[in-house]
N, C-alpha and C positions, 0 to 999 in steps of 0.2 A: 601391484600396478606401478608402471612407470610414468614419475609425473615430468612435463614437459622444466626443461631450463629455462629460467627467463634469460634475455638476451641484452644485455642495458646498455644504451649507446651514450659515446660518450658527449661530452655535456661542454661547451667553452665556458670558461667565465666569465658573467655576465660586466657587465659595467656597473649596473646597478641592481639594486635586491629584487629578485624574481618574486612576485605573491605563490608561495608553492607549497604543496603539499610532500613532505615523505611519505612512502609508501614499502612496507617489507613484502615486495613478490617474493622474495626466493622463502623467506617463512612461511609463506603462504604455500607456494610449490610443493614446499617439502611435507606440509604438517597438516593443510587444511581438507576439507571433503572433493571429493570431485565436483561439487557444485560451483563452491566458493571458487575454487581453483580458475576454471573454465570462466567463471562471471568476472574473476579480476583481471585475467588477461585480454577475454574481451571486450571488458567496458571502463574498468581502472585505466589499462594500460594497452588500448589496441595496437594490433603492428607489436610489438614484442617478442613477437615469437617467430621471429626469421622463416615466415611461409607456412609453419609446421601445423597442419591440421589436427583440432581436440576437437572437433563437433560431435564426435562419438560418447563425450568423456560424459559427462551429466546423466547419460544413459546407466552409467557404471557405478552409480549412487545406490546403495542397498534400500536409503528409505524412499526413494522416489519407487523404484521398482516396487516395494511393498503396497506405495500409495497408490499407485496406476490400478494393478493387479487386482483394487479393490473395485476398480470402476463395472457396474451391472451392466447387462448385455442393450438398455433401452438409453445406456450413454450416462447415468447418473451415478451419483455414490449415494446408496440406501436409500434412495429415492426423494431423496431430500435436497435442498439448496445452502441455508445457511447454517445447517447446524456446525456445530464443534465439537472434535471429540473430547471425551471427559476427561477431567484434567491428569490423570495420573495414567493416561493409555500412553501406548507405545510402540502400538499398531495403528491408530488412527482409526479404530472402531466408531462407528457413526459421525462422521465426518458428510458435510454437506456437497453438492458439485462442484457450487462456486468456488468455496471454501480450496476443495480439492484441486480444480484447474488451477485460482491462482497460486497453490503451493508448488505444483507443476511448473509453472512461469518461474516462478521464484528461484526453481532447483535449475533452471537453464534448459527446459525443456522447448524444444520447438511447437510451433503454433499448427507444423502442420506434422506434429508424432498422432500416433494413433490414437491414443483416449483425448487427447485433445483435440481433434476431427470429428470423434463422436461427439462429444458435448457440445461443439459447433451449433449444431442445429438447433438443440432445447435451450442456448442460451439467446440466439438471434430470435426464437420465437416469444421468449420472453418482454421483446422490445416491443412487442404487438402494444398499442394503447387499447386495451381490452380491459374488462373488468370479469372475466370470465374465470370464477372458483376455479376450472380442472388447473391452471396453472399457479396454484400456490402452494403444491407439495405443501412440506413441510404444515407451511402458515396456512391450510385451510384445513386443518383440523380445530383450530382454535374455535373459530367462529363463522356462521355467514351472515355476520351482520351488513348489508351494502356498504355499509361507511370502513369498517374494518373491510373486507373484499379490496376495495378501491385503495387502502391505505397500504395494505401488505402487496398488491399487485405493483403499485409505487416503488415500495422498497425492492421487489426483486428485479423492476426495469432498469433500475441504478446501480445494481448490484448487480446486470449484467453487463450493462452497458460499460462498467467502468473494467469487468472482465476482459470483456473483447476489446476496446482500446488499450487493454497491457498484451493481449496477445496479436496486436496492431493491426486490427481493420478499421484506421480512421478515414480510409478512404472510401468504406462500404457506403452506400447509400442508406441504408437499414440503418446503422448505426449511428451515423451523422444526424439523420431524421428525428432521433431519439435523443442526442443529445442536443439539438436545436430545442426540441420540447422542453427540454430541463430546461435549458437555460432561459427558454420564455419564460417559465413559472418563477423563474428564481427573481428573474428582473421587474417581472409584473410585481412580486411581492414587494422586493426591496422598493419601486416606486407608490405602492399602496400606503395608507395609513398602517397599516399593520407591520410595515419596516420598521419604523420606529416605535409602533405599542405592541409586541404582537402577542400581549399577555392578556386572559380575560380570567376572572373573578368564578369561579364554582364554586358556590360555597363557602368554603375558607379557606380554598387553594387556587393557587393560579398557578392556570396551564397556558400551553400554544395555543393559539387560536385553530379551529380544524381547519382553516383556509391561510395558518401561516407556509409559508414552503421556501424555510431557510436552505442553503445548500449544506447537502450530508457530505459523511468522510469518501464516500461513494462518487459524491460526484466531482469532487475533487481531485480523487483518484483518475477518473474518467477525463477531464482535462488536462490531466498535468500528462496525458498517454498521446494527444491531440494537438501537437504543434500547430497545425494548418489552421485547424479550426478554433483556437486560444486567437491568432492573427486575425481571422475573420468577425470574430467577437470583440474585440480589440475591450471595446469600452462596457460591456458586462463582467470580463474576466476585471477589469481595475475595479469597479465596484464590489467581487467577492473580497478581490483583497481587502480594500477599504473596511468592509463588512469583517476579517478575519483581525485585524489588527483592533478591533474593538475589544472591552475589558468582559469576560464572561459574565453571564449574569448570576446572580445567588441561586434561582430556581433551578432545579433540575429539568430537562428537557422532557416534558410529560405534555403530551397530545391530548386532547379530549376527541372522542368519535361516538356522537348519539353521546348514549351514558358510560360509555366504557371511557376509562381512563389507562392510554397505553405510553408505558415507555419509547422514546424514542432516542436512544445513544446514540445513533449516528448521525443526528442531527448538527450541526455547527452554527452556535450561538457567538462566538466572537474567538477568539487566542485561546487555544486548546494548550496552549503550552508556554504559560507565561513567565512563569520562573524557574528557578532551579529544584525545587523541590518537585515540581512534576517531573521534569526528567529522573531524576532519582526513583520515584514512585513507581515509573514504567518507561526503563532505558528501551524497549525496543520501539514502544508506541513511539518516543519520540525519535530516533531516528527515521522512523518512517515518514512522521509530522515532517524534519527536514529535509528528508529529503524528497517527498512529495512537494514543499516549497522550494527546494530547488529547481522540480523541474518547471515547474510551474511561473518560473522566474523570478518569485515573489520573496525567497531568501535571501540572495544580496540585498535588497532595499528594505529590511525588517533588523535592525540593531541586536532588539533583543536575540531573536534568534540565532544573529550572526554569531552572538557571544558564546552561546550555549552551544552549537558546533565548534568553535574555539577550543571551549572548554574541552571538548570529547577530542580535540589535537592533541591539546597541553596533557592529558591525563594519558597518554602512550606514552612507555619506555624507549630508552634510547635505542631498543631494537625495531621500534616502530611498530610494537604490540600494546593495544588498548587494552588497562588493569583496569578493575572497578578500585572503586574508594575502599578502603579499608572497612572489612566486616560484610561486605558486600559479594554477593555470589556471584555467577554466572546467570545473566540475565533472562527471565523470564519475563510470557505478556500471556495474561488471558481476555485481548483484547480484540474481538473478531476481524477487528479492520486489520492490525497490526502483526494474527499471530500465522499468518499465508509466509511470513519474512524469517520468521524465526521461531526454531532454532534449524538454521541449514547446514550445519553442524551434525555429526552421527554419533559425536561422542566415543569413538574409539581410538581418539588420538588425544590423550589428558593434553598435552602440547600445544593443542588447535582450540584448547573449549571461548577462547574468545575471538577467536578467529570473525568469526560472524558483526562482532562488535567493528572490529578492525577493516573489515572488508567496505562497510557500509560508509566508514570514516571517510575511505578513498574515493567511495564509489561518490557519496556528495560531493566531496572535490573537486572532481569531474566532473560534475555536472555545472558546476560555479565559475567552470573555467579555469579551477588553477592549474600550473604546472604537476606533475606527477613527478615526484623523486625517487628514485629506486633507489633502496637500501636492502 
């Protein structure tokens, strides 16, 4: 496969020091997946490419085509939503739809390719405010307790909703409709007593309250995909922030529903990401973290954070390739929100295996407004 030349224009000297990012397109060109390739040129670096048409190129991904191929004839993958496949596959054996469409998204696939128009439909029916078991795959086999029903029906309206605004229908009405509902719940909560307690006592453990309804990684996702409607919200979206810049709390995110006690990790309790040692623990979660607060506007105005992207600058070679720290591999995340991102990488190119790391460097960048420098 021939991959596209970058085209780099040239630059005057400024007067004074531009806030800018380097960027290696042409290592990228040469080395990286057709995914990567196609995502940096048009969203690191648009207009780069002197006219020249790649919209075929992400097609030409061996593990997208693997992962499509999977999708069943009634639009799902295994009939399932959020599963994941298990950790050591490499076909993506039981992989969930959600899961599968945003890996799709991810690889540069269009919103209107084929398994992604199938799944159109089961994911916008998912937005239905219904408590109705047939639509919990997966999640109603567990149980039909009404309170679990209502809770896992929850989880997968968020987990489409924030599908579809990355495959941008923020102008749907269906869609907006369903994220207006989140956001009511999210505000009513944080103005309840339970914003500030929203822990209750069982026992000898303390959970979520069943009526807490913090925002998840989901729906965050879902906003930061929602320019229009972040504007139109103006003053709930500063309150999540507000609500994210807080110190996590010691308890782990555990729900009570009747007597069951359910985990709930995509719930968001405060700074998912407050020092450097979480980035270390799961480098992909957090570039996703920043760059989800990129778009979302909420990275420039966050220190901490600003640092810890710095940081992922300063740790690139003079070729403008991201090394990990010494003793440190090629990044992994078995984290469901995080692993749609990575690895977009095929791994046949020893050259490129941080390519993905590097990509996402530039791609924040850009979202922050800095200059792009081609190198």
């Amino acid at each position: 496969m021939t991959l596209p030349t970058p085209v780099a224009e040239a630059q005057e000297p400024a007067a004074e020091e531009i806030d800018s990012v380097t960027f290696p397109l042409a290592f990228i060109a040469d080395n990286a997946s057709p995914s990567v390739v196609y995502r940096s040129f048009t969203e690191v670096v648009p207009g780069s490419l002197g006219g020249e048409d790649i919209s075929n190129l992400p097609y030409s991904q061996r593990s997208a085509l693997r992962l499509a191929v999977l999708q069943q004839r009634d639009g799902t993958w295994n009939g399932a939503m959020l599963t994941m496949p298990s950790k050591n596959s490499t076909d993506f054996a039981g992989i969930g739809t959600i899961q599968a469409v945003r890996r799709l998204i991810e690889y540069g696939w269009s919103a209107e390719s084929p398994p992604l128009l199938l799944a159109r439909r089961l994911l916008f029916r998912l937005l239905a405010e219904d408590n109705d078991p047939a639509f919990l795959y997966e999640l109603g086999q567990k149980t039909r307790d009404d309170d679990l029903v209502r809770r896992n029906r929850s989880l997968l309206r968020e987990a489409a909703a924030a599908t579809l605004a990355q495959l941008g229908y923020e102008n749907d009405p269906r869609l907006r409709g369903a994220a207006r509902r989140v956001i009511e719940r999210i505000s009513a909560f944080f103005e309840s007593p339970l914003g500030e307690k929203p822990w209750i006592r069982v026992g000898n453990t303390h959970v979520l309250s069943p009526d807490a309804a913090p925002p998840s990684l989901y729906t965050l996702t879902m906003i930061a995909h929602m320019p229009i409607f972040r504007h139109e919200h103006h003053t709930a979206i500063e309150r999540i922030f507000e609500h994210l810049k807080q110190s996590l709390p010691r308890q782990e995110p555990i729900q009570v529903f009747g007597k069951k006690f359910v985990p709930q990790p995509q719930l968001v309790l405060g700074d998912m990401l407050p020092h450097r040692n979480a980035v270390e623990a799961d480098v992909p979660f957090a570039l996703m973290w920043l760059e989800t607060m990129a778009r979302l506007g909420f990275l420039k105005r966050h220190e901490g954070w600003l640092k810890m992207y710095e940081r992922f600058v300063d740790d690139r070679g003079r070729d403008g390739v991201w090394h990990p720290h010494k003793g440190a591999g090629v990044p992994v995340t078995a984290n469901p929100w995080a692993w749609p991102s990575f690895p977009l990488e095929e791994g046949a190119n020893p050259a490129a295996k941080y390519a993905d790391v590097t990509f996402r460097i530039g791609l924040i960048g850009k979202l922050l407004g800095k200059e792009i420098d081609l190198i």
